[in-house]
KOLFIBA-726334 format. One record per atom (N, C-alpha, C, O, CB): residue in one letter; x, y, z. Coordinates in pm, whole numbers, padded with zeros to 5 digits, always signed. Glycine has a CB too. Layout:
residues N
AXYZ...
***
This chain:
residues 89
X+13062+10769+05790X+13021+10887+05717X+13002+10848+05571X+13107+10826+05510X+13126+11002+05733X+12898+10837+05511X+12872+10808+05376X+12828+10902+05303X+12808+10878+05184X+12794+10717+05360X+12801+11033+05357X+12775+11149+05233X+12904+11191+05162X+12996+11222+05238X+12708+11295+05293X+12922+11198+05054X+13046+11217+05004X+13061+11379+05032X+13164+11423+05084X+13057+11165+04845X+12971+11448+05001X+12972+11622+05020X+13037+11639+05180X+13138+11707+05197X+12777+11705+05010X+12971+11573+05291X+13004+11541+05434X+13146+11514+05431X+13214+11587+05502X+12923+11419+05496X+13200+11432+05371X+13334+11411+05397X+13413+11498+05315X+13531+11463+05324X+13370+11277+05378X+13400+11588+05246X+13459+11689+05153X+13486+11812+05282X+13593+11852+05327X+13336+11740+05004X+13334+11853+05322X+13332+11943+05393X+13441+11928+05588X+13462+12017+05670X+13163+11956+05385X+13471+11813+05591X+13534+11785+05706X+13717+11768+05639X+13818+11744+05706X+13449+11633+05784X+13710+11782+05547X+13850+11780+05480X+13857+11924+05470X+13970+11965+05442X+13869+11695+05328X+13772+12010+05484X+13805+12143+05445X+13788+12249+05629X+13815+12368+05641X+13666+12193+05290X+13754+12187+05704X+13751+12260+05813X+13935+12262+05875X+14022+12186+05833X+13625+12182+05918X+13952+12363+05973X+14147+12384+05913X+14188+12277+05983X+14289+12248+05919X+14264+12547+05967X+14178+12173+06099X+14285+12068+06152X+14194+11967+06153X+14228+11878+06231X+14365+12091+06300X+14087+11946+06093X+14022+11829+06060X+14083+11699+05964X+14078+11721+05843X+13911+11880+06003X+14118+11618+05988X+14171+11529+05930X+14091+11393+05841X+14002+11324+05890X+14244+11496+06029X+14134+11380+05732X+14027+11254+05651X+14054+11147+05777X+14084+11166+05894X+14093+11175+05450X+14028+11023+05697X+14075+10857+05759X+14230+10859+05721X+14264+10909+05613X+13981+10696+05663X+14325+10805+05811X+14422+10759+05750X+14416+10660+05611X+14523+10630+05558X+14480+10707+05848X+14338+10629+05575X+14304+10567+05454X+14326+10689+05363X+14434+10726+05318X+14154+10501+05451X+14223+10735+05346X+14224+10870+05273X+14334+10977+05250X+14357+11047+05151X+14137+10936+05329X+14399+10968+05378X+14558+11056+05380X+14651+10992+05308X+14740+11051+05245X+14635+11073+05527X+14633+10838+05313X+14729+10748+05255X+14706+10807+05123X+14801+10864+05071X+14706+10584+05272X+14573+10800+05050X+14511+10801+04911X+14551+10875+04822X+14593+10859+04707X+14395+10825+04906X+14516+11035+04947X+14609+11137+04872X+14715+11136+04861X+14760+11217+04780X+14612+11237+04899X+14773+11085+04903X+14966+11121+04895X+14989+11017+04746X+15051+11037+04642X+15099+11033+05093X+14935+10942+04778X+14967+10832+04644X+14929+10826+04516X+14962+10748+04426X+14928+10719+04664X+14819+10964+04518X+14738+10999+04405X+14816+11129+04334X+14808+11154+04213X+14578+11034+04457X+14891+11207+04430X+14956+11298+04460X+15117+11272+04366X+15198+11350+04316X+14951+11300+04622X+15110+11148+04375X+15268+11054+04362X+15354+11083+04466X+15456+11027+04427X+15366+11089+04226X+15386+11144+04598X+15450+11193+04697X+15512+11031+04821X+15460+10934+04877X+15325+11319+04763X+15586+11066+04813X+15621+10953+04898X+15602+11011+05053X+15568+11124+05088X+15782+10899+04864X+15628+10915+05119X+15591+10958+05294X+15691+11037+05324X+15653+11133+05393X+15591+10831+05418X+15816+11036+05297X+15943+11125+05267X+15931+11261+05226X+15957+11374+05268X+16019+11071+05165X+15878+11204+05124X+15841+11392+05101X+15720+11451+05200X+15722+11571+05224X+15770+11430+04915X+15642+11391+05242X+15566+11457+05358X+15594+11506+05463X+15554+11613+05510X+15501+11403+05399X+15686+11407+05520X+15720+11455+05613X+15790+11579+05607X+15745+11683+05655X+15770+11374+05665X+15914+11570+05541X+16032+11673+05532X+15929+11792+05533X+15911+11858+05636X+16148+11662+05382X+15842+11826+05378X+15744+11934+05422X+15688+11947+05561X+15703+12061+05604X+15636+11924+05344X+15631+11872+05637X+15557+11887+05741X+15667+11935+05823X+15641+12038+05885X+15477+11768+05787X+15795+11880+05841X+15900+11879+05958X+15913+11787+06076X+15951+11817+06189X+15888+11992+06018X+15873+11662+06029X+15891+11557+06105X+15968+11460+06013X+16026+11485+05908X+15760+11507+06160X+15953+11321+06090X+16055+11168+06030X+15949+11120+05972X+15837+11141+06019X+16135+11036+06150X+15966+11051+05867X+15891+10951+05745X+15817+10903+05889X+15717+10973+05901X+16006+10804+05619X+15829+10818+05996X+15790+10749+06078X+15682+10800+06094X+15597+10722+06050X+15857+10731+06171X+15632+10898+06139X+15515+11010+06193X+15407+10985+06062X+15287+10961+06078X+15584+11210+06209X+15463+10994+05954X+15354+10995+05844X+15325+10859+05830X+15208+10841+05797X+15397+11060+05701X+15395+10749+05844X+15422+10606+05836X+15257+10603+05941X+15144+10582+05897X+15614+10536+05914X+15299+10631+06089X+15202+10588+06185X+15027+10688+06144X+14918+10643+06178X+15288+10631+06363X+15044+10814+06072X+14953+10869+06067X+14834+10847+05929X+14729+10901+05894X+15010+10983+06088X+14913+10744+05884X+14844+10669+05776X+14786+10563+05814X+14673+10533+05778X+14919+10631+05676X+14837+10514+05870X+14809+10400+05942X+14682+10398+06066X+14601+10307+06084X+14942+10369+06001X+14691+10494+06122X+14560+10546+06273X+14645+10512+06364X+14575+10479+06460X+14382+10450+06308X+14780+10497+06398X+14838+10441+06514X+14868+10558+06591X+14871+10540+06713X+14960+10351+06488X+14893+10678+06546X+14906+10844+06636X+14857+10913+06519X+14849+10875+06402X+15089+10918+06699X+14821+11047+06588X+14726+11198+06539X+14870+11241+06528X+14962+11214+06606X+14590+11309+06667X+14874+11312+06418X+14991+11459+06484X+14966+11559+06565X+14848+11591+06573X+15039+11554+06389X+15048+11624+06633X+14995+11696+06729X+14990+11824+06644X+15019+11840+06525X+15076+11699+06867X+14939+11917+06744X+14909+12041+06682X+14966+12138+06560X+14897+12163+06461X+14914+12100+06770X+15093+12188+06578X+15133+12220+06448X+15149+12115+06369X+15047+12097+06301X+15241+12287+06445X+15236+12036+06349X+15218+11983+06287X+15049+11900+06215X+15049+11843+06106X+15307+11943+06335X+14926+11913+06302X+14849+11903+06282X+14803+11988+06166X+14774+11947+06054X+14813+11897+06374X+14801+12117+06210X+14748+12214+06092X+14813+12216+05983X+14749+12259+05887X+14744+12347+06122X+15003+12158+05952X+15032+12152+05871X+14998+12019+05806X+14984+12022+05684X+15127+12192+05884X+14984+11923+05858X+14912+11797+05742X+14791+11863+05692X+14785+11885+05571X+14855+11628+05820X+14730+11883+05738X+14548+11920+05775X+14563+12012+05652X+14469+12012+05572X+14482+12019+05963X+14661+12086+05627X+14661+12187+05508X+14715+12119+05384X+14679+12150+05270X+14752+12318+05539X+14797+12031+05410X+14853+11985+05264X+14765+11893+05230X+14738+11886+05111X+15002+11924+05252X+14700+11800+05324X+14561+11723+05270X+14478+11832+05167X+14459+11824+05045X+14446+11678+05421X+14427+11961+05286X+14354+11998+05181X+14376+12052+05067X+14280+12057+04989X+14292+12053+05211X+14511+12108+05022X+14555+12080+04918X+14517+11998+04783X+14470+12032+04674X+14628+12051+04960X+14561+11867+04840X+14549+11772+04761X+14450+11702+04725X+14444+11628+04626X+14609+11713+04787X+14331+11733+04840X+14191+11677+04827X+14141+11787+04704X+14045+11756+04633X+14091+11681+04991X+14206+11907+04687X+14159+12014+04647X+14214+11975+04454X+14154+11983+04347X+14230+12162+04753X+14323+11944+04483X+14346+11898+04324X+14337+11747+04259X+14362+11718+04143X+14486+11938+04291X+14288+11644+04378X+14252+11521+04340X+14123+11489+04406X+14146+11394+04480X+14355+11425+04368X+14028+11516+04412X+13892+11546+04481X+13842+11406+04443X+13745+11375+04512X+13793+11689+04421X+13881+11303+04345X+13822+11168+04377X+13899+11092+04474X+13860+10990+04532X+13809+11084+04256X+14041+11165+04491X+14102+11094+04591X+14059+11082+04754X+14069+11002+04847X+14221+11142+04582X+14007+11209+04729X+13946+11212+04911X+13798+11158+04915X+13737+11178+05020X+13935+11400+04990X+13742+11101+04828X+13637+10982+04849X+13641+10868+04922X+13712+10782+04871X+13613+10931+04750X+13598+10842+05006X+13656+10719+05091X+13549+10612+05031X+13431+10645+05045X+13651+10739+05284X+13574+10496+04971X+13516+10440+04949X+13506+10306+05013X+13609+10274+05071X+13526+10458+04860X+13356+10173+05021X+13362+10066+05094X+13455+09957+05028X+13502+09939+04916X+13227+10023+05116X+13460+09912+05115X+13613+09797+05037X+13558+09721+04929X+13635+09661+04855X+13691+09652+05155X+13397+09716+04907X+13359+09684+04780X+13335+09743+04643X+13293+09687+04541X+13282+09645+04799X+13359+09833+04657X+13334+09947+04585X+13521+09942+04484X+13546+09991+04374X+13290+10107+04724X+13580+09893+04546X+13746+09911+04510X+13721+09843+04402X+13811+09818+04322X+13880+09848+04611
***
């Protein structure tokens, strides 16, 4: 996905999720540790650990609750949810 507007608009639909790249991005742009995600979300650091990573989805509630604090944060760091090519870094 290379339209940047495209990937804005899929951060904003309600359990649509960025790249785990991008989830990583925000949280770190955010200053939030995986700790604090979780506890908000209501799971173990582990869950956010693997969902940064692409190794598991969260499931449903908990889905809509990442899916919301992303957009959150895409919402107050909006260069953070840019996914950019590894050359571009």
């Amino acid at each position: 996905m290379s339209d940047p507007l495209r990937r804005i608009d899929v951060l904003l639909e309600e359990d649509t999720l960025p790249t785990p790249r991008v989830r990583q991005q925000l949280r770190l742009t955010a200053g939030l540790t995986q700790s604090e995600v979780a506890d908000a979300i209501g799971v173990k650091r582990l869950a956010v650990a693997r969902w940064e990573a692409g190794a598991t989805q969260p499931h449903r509630g908990n889905r809509r609750a990442y899916a919301h604090l992303l957009r959150k944060l895409a919402a107050k760091h909006p260069d953070a949810a840019v996914e950019r090519a590894p050359d571009e870094e």
